[in-house]
N, C-alpha and C positions, 0 to 999 in steps of 0.2 A: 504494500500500500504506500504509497507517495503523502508526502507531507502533505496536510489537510490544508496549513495556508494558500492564499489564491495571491494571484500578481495585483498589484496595485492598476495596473492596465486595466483589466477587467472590472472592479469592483472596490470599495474601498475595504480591507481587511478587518474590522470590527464586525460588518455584517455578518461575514462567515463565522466568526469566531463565536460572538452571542448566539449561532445556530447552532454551533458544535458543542460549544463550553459552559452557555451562560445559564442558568435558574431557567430549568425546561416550562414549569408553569410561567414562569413571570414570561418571559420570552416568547414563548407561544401566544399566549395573547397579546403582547406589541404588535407582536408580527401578524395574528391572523386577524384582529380587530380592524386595521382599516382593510386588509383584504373585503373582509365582509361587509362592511359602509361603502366602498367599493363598487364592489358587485349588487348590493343592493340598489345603489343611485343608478347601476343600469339599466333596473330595473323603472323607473320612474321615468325614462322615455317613452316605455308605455302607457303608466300611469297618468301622466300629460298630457298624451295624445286621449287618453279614455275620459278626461275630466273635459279636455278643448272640444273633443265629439260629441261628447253629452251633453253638451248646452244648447247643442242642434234641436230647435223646437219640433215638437210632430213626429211623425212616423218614421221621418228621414233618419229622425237623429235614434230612435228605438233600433231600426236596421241597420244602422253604420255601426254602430257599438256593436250587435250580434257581429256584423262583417270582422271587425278586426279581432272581435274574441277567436274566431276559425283563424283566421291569417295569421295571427302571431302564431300558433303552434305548426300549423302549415311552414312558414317562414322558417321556423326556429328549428326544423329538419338540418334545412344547410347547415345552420350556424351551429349545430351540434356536432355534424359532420366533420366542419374544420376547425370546431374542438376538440376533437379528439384528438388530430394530429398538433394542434398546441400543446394539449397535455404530454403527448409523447416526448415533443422538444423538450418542455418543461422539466418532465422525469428524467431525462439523455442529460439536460444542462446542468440540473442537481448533483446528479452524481458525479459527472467531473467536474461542477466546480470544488466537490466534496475532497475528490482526491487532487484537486490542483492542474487539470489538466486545462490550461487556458487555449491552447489552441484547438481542442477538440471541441471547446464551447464554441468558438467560431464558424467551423467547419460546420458543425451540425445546425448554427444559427440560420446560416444562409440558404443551404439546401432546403431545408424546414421553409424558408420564404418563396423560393421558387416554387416550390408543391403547391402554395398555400396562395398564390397567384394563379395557377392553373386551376385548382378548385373554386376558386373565384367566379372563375370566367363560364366556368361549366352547369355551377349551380343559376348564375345569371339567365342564362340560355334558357334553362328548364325552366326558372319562371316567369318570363316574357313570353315563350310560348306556350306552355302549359297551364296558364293562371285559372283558366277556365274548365281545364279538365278536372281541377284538381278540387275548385269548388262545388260545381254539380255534380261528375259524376264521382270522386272520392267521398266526397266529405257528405253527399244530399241537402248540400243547404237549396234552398227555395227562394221566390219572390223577391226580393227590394235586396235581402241581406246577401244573398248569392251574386248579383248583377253589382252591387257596389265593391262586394270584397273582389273580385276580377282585377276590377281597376287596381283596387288597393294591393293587392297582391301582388301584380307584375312589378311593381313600380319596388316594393319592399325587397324582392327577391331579387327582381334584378341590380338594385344597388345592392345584394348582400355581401359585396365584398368588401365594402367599408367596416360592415361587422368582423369579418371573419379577422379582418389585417389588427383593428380596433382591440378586440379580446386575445389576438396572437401575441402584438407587442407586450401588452400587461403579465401576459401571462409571461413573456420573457425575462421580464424585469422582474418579477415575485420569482421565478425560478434561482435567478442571481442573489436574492436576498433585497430586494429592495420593495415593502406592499405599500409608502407612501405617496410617492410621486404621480402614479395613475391618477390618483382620487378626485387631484388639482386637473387632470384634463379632463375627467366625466363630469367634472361640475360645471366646467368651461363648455362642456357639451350639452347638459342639461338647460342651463342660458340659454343658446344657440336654438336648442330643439323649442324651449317654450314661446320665445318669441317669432321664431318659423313659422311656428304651429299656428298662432294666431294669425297672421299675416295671410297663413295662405288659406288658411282654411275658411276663413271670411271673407278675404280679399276687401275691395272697398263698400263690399255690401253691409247688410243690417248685423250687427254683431251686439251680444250680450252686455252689459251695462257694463261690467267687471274688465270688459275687453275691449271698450271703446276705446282708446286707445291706438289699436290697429287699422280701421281702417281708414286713418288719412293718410297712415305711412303707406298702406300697400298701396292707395290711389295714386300716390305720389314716385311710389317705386315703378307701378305699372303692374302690379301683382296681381293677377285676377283670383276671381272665390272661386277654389275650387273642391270644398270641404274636405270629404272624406279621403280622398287621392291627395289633397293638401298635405294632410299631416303625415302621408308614407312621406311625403316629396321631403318637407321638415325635418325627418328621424333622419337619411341618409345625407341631408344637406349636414346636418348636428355634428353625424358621424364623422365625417369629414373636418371639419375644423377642428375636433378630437386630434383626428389621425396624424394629421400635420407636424402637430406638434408633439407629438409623443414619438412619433418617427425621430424626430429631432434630437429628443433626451436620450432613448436608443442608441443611435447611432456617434452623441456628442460623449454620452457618458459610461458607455460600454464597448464603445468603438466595434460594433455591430456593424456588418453590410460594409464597412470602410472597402473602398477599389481593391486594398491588398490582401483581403478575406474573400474574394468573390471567383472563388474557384469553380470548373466546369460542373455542368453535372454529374455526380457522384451515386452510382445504381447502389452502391451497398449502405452507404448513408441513408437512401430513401427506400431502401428496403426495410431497412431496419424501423426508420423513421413508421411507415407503412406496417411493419406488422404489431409493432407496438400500437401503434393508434387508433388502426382499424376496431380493435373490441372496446376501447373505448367508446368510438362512434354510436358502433353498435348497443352499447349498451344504453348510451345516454337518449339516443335514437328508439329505442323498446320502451322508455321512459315516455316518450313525445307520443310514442303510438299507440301508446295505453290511455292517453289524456283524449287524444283526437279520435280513438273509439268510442271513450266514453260520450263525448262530444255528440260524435256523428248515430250513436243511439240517442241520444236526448233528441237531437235534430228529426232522427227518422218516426220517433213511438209519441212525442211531445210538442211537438212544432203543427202548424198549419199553413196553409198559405199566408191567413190571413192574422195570425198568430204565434208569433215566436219569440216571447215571452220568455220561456227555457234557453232557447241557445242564447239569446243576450244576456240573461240573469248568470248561464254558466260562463259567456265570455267575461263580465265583471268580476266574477271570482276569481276567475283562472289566470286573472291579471292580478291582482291583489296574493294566487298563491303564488307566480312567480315572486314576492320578495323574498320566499320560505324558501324558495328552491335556491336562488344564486345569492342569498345569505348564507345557506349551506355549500354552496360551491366557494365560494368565500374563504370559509373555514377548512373546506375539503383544498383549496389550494396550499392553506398554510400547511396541512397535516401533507403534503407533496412534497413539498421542500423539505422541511424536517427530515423524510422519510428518508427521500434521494438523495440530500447533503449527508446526514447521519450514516446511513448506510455505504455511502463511499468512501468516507473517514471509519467503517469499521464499527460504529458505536452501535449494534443492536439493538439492546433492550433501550437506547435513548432512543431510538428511531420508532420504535415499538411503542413507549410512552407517550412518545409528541401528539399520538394520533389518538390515543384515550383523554388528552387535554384539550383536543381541538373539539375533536364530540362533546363534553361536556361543554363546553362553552357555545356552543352552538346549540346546544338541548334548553340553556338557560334564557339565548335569545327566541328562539323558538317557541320558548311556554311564554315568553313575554307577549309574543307576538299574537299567540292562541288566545290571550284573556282579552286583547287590544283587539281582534276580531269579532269574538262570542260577545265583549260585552257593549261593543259599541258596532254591532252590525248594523244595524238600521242606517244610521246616523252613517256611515261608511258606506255602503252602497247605496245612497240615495243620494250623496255627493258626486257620482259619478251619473244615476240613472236612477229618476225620481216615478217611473212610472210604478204602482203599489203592487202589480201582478209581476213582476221583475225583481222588484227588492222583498217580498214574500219568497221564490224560491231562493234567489242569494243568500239572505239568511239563512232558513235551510240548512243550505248547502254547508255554510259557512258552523254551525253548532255542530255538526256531525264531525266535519273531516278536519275543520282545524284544531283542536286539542291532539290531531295524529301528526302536525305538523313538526312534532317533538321527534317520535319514529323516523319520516322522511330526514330531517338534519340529520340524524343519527346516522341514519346509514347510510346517504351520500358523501360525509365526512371519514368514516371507515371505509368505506368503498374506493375513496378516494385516495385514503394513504395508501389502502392495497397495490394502486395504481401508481402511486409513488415509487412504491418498493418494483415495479415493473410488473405484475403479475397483474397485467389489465385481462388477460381471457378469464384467470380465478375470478375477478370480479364479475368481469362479463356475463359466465354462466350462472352467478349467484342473483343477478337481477332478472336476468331472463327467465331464469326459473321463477322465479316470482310472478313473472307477471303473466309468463305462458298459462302454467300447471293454477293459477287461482284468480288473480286478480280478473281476466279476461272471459276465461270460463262462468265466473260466476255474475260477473255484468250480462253479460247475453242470456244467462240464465233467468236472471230478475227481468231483465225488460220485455225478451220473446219468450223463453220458455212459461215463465211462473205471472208475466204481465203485470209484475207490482207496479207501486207509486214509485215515484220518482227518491223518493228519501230511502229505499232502503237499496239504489244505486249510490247514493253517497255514503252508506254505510260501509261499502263494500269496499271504497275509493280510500276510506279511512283505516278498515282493517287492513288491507295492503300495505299502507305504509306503516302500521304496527310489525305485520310479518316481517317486512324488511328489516328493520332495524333488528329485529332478532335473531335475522340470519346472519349480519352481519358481524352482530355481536357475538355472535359463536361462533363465523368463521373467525374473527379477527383475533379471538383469544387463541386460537389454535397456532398461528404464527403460521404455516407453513409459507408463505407467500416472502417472508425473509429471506428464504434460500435462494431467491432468483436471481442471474445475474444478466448482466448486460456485456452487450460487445466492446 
């Protein structure tokens, strides 16, 4: 094993060293706490765009909230896809920055970005052309909420490479030791995205009192209303003024991508890159496809033409669960680095521990999170969509499955050190299992088979994520997943 210090070139050496040496609880949470603020202000791109759409008076604005509830998850396919191969980098960069190897950080920095530009280009493609197939005949959405999310869809998907480069960078930088510096350009993006949002999505038309404001600028700019396609336009425009500048820190402060790092294409770097990443994808992607089942049952047993009620009340949720989900990606990054730095420098059992302190502290925000829902439901999805047969199933929804939001942390936090330690297929198989062999079977079962109410499919959506966390919790005390090593 090579000396655990890293070159000053790459990183500043206390970072490392606090990973390696320092008070694992204190340390762990510096380090995974703004991950998790982080990761959750990414989420509130959505959250902005759901409050700016909901003030859309009438039926339009009941259908456009349904539309982007389906699109985001539709959407967030890609963007799971080329996270996986971020994580991969992530785990590759840990581990040699662990053992000191600074130019193997480079080497795998760059390959990792060429992959992650052609994935780009590919997911773009599918959804400019595919926007449409993927509303009607995947998902069964209907009427007004189907014909808007189209629009909104190509426009999300095909800018998705903003997202993919956006969450690659970050995750570059938390892999090196560094989870502050993102936080300052998603807030610089969250700015960006809210006053987009307005601008376009009003344009110089009739805008809500709270939003006046906008439109003498967009008159002025020449920004025409374009609502619901507005706020896709907004999120990738946001993204972009993000990317810029964190490209910047990248490249100024890690001397990443520099002209003399930017070696040919390397097949066994992006083999490796590739098979590390792909069950990642996969896994996180079995995740997306159990939501958008659940979904597109509600859509098909719940919905009407003239009535859909259900899929907008699930799209307000399922935006609201996303902060549960990448607040635990959050803490599941920091429990990565620990895992991958620790484990290159040899520290096992500290590599072992970092990732039972990162779950704890993510089960604490998580139960914070579950009282901040259960007790102030109403009052929380009426801020976004005031219609009373909408915010009747959101709550709902909202008492059954978020007290299980403690489970889901849990186990994409452990799931995710597994994936640190390199053993993304162990994980792999442990989610898929879940969701194949119960959670899936027993949705279809309540809605076609048994024809229940709609609450004892959010029953089901909640015990899942209890299961999870259980499985993880026993795989993860087993340790086997320590033994893996890397090229």
């Amino acid at each position: 094993m090579t000396d655990s210090s890293v070159s000053s070139e790459t990183i500043p050496p206390e970072s490392t060293q606090r990973i390696l040496n320092g008070n694992l609880a204190v340390e762990v949470a510096r380090f995974g706490f703004p991950l998790a603020l982080g990761m959750g202000l990414q989420t509130t791109f959505n959250l902005v765009d759901l409050y700016i759409i909901g003030q859309i008076e009438g039926e339009l604005g009941t259908a456009s909230v349904g539309a982007i509830g389906i699109c985001d998850n539709l959407a967030s396919l890609g963007t799971i896809m080329s996270y996986g191969l971020s994580i991969a980098t992530g785990v590759i960069l840990s581990r040699k920055q662990g053992e000191g190897d600074d130019s193997g950080v480079h080497r795998v920095a760059w390959q990792s970005i060429l992959m992650l530009t052609a994935m780009a280009a590919v997911c773009g493609l599918f959804g400019v052309l595919g926007a449409e197939f993927f509303m009607y005949d995947v998902m069964g959405a209907k009427g007004q909420v189907a014909a808007l999310g189209t629009d909104y869809l190509r426009v999300v998907m095909g800018g998705s490479g903003t997202m993919f480069l956006l969450l690659h960078l970050v995750t570059l930088q938390r892999a090196l030791g560094s989870s502050k510096t993102p936080i300052a350009m998603l807030l610089i993006a969250n700015v960006f995205n809210f006053v987009l949002a307005v601008l376009m999505v009003y344009g110089p038309g009739e805008a809500p009192e709270i939003f006046s404001w906008g439109p003498p600028i967009a008159e002025a700019l020449g920004i025409p209303r374009m609502e619901l396609v507005g706020a896709a336009w907004a999120t990738v425009l946001a993204r972009v003024f993000a990317l810029v500048p964190t490209l910047v820190v990248v490249i100024w402060r890690y001397e990443l991508f520099r002209k003399k790092h930017r070696s040919p294409i390397n097949p066994g770097i992006m083999k490796q890159l590739w098979e590390l990443g792909w069950p990642t994808s996969t896994q996180l992607v079995a995740r997306i496809i159990a939501m958008l089942v659940v979904h597109s049952f509600v859509a098909r047993a719940f919905t009407t033409e003239t009535d859909q009620s259900a899929s907008t009340a699930l799209g307000v949720v399922l935006r609201l669960e996303t902060m549960a989900l990448f607040v635990g990606l959050g803490w599941g990054s920091a429990s990565q680095t620990y895992m991958g730095q620790n484990m290159g420098a040899g520290q096992l059992d500290r590599a072992k521990a970092s990732g039972w302190y990162a779950a704890g502290y993510d089960a604490v925000m998580m139960a914070g999170l579950a009282v901040i829902y259960v007790s102030y439901g109403p009052q929380i999805v009426s801020f976004f969509e005031d219609d009373p047969r909408v915010v009747g199933i959101a709550v709902e929804y909202l008492k059954w499955v978020a007290p299980s939001y403690v489970g889901l942390g849990v186990g994409i936090v452990l799931g995710s050190a597994i994936q640190g330690a390199g053993a993304t297929f162990y994980s792999l198989v442990l989610d898929v299992s879940v969701v194949l062999a119960f959670q899936l079977p027993l949705c279809a079962l309540v809605v076609f088979g048994l024809e229940l109410e709609q609450y004892r499919l959010w029953q089901v959506v909640a015990t899942t994520y209890v299961c999870s966390a259980v499985v993880y919790i026993f795989s993860y005390r087993r340790g086997t997943y320590l033994k893996t090593q890397l090229a």
